[in-house]
C-alpha positions, 0 to 999 in steps of 0.5 A: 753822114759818116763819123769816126768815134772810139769806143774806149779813148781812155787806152791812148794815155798807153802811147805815152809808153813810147817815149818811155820805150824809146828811151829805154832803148837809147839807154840800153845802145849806151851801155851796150856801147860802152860795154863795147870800148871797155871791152876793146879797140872799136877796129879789132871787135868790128873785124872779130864781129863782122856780120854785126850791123848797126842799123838792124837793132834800130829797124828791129825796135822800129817794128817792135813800137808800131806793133805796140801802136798798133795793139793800142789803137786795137784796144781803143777800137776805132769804130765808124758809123753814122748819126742819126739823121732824117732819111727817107724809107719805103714801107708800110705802117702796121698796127698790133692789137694784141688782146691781154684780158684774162682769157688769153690765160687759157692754156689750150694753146701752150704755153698759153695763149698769150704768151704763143702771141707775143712769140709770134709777134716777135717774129714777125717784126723781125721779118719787118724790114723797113716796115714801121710797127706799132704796138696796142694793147687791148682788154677792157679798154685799148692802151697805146703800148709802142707808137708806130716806130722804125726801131723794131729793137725797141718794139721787141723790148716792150712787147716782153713786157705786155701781160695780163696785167698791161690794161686794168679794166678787164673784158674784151673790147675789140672795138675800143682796139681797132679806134685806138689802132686807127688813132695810132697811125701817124699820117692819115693821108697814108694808102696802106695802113694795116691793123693786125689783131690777135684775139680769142674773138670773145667780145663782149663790151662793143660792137667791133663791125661797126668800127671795122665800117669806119676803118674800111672808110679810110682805108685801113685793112684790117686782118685778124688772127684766132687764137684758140680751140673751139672747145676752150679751156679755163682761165688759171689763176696764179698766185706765186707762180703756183696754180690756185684755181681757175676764174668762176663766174658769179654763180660759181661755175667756172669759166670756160673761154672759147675761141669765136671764130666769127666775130673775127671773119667778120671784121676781117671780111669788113675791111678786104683783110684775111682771117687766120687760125692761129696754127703753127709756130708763126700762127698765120703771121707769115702769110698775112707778111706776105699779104702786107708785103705786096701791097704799095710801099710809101715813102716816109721820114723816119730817124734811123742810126746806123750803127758803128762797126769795130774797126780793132782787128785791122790794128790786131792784124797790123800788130801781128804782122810787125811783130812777125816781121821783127821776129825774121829779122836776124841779128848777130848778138854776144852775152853782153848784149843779150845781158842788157837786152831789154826787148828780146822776150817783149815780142813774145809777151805782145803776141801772147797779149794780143790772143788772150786780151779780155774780149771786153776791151774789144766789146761793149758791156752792158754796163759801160753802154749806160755808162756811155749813155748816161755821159751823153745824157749829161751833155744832153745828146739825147740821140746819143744816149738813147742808142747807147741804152738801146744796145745796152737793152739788147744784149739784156732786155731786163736791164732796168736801169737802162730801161729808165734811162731810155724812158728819160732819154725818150722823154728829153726828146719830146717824145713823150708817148714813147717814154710813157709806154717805157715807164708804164711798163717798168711799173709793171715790172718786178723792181723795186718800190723805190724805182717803181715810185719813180717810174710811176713819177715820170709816168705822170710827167710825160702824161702831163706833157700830152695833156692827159690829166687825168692819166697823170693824176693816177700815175702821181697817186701812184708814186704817192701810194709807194712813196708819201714823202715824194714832194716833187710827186705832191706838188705836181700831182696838185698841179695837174689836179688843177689844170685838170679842173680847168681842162673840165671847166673849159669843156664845160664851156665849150658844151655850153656854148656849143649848145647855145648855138645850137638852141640859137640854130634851132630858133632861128631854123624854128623862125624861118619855119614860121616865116615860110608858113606866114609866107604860103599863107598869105601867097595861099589868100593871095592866090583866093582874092586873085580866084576871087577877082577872076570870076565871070559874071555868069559865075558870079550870078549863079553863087548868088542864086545859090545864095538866096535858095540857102536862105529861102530853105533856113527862113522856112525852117525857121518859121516851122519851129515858130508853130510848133512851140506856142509863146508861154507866159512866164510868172515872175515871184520875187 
């Protein structure tokens, strides 16, 4: 939907210059008009005057009030664009798994591995198109850094701030980042779903194959790019920016990262995706676009905001050309009108005005972006204020406080994965402790909004940690503290009586098991008294035979026994 808004409305309190002008002018024909009778007869000065006209002053200052219009409405800018509104795309959702732990430090890759990474990654999401991106971070664990999102500008301005220090827990879990990037995409339904992963390869907590299998059964492609030489190279460590050594391991050797080619081939080849080593400038992103790019786009909904262009320099032209007309139009003029002439230099001062306007009234500062953002915010035009910081961050992505605003702006919008990736990573940033205090605040708010307790316990603790006297922080940490203890309490339950259930499962399986072996028992004697009822009586007759030659051979046993063991008398003595 097209709409018309202007940037800097305060200028059209100018046009009431206008009125001021005109009367000016209507002053100045006065007094030149009775200059003029004291001077003489009105018939003998129009006969001493004859190329003088009347009406040429009038058209003169006509021209000279619409090119001040125009010049106003310059400094105003009209702008046109559309609101953000629902609009279908084409494209296909990729999911970045970018390794931060300690390894990508190493700096056989300058500047370093990590830092060579998040250049490329740039890149690449600026040849995106319409593609949507999502952003994970992954270490000892996997943090969702940028869900999946059409506005690229956004993932830009949080991937400069992934580091090492983005995932507490150190190490290397490959699988932990392919189960939160499979976690990532918003419609499973999706054909084509990518996950890229850039790492040195080191794993060493999970087993990455086995996940890859899971992936490949919902069809997600997964390529992997390698990062690093097979020779490898320590792991720095810095304190104030000054190298202070390198990582050692527990018997004091220090640590040499190698890059492990294997485990990513695999992956890679699990899935129908590409292996790459990370070489050149685009580190093999290039080709894997290229891969990504013919595969079949879908159609989804995403919010876009397509934003207002300047319409200023139409109005500069129209200036321009009024003034030049003013200036080609003669008038014939005597010393008492060029005395009381009030606009005869004014044309040049306006032309002169135009060239050297501060290019600030005709572009948006960073500042008067928040400022704009923050008025939106108040009226609770989230959409609006979010764009506003937005630009705001483009022309300086290390703006912090546009950076909060967003995060609060995402926040108001229900959007709350977003905001907490926001004010996670300006906890992260160096600000001060008081903003970091909040940032950490909110951090547990929009944690508590997705019902992660536990995460939002940490990040009040946190704010606790740097500002004790933050009651809001106490109160909500005790709070979530408690729904946490009820989230605990109903899994508890929900074990309990799913193992009952399963326990009554088993006895009733155990039962029917039981029941079954009754039941082939007594088909099994069923089946002997039907034998049994079958016999012939030829049968019959030989068993009895059979029968009676058993016992013939036991009795004559027994009567052996009797003569060998002669009966004793027994003495009894009490």
């Amino acid at each position: 939907m097209e709409m018309l808004i202007f940037e800097n409305p305060m200028f059209f309190y100018l046009f009431l210059l206008i009125p001021l002008l005109v009367g000016l002018f209507l002053l100045a024909r006065h007094y030149n008009r009775i200059a003029l009778i004291n001077f003489g007869d009105n018939s003998i000065i129009k006969n001493l005057m004859p190329m003088v006209s009347s009406r040429r002053p009038w058209l003169k200052m006509t021209l000279i009030l619409i090119a001040i219009c125009m010049i106003i409405m310059a400094l105003v800018n009209p702008k046109i664009g559309s609101k953000m509104e629902e609009v279908k795309r084409e494209g296909v959702d990729i999911v970045l798994a970018i390794d931060v732990s300690r390894s990508m430090l190493a700096e056989d890759i300058k500047p370093n591995r990590i830092d060579r990474a998040k250049a490329a990654v740039s890149r690449l999401i600026d040849n995106l198109g319409n593609d949507r991106i999502g952003v994970v971070a992954f270490a000892g664990n996997a943090v969702t850094q940028v869900p999946i999102t059409s506005d690229h500008s956004a993932a830009k301005m949080i991937l400069r701030t992934i580091s090492t220090n983005t995932v507490s827990t150190q190490g290397t879990a490959i699988g932990s980042a392919i189960e939160r990037a499979m976690a990532s995409f918003l419609d499973r339904e999706l054909k084509n779903k990518t996950i890229i992963i850039i790492s040195d390869g080191e794993n060493h907590l999970d087993d990455p194959i086995e996940v890859a299998k899971k992936a490949a059964t919902e069809n997600i492609i997964i390529h992997t790019i390698g990062i690093g030489t097979p020779e490898g190279a320590p792991i720095p460590i810095y304190q104030n920016n000054r190298l202070s050594g390198f990582l050692k391991d527990s018997e004091g050797n220090t640590v040499i990262s190698r890059y492990d080619a294997k485990t990513l081939q695999e992956i890679a080849s699990t899935t129908g995706g590409v292996f790459k080593q990370g070489m050149g400038a685009d580190m093999g992103l290039n080709s894997i676009l290229n891969e990504i790019k013919s595969l079949e786009k879908e159609e989804y909904e995403t919010t876009i905001f397509a934003d207002y262009e300047s319409r200023f320099h139409y109005f500069v032209a129209l200036a321009l050309l009024f003034l030049l007309l003013e200036l080609v139009i003669f008038e014939r003029k005597n010393k008492w009108i060029d005395k009381i002439k009030i606009f005869g230099n004014m044309k040049y001062v306006l032309i002169i005005l135009i060239f050297l306007a501060p290019s600030s009234l005709f572009g948006q500062s960073e500042n008067n972006l928040i400022r704009k953002g923050n008025k939106q915010y108040k009226k609770e035009n989230y959409n609006e204020a979010e764009v506003n910081y937005l630009k705001s961050l483009e022309k300086n992505p290390a703006n912090v406080k546009a950076l909060f605003n967003l995060g609060n702006a995402l926040y108001k919008q229900g959007r709350y994965e977003e905001a907490a990736g926001i004010f996670d990573a300006l906890s992260k940033m160096n600000i001060s402790q008081d903003i970091r205090s909040q940032a950490y605040h909110n951090l547990g708010n929009s944690h508590l909004n997705m019902q992660d307790y536990s995460k939002g316990v940490d990040a009040y603790k946190e704010s606790l940690r740097i500002n004790p006297s933050d009651m809001d922080s106490r109160y909500n940490l005790v709070y979530a503290m408690n729904k946490l203890q009820q989230q605990d309490q109903q899994q508890d339950q929900q074990q309990d009586q799913q193992q009952q259930e399963q326990d009554k499962k088993e006895q009733q399986d155990d039962n029917k098991n039981n029941k079954q072996k009754q039941d082939q028992q007594e088909d099994k004697k069923e089946q002997q008294q039907q034998k049994q009822d079958q016999l012939s009586p030829q049968e019959a007759e030989r068993i009895l035979e059979a029968l009676k030659q058993e016992e013939q051979k036991v009795l004559e046993n027994m009567e052996e026994k009797k003569q060998k063991i002669m009966p004793t008398r027994v003495k009894r003595e009490w």
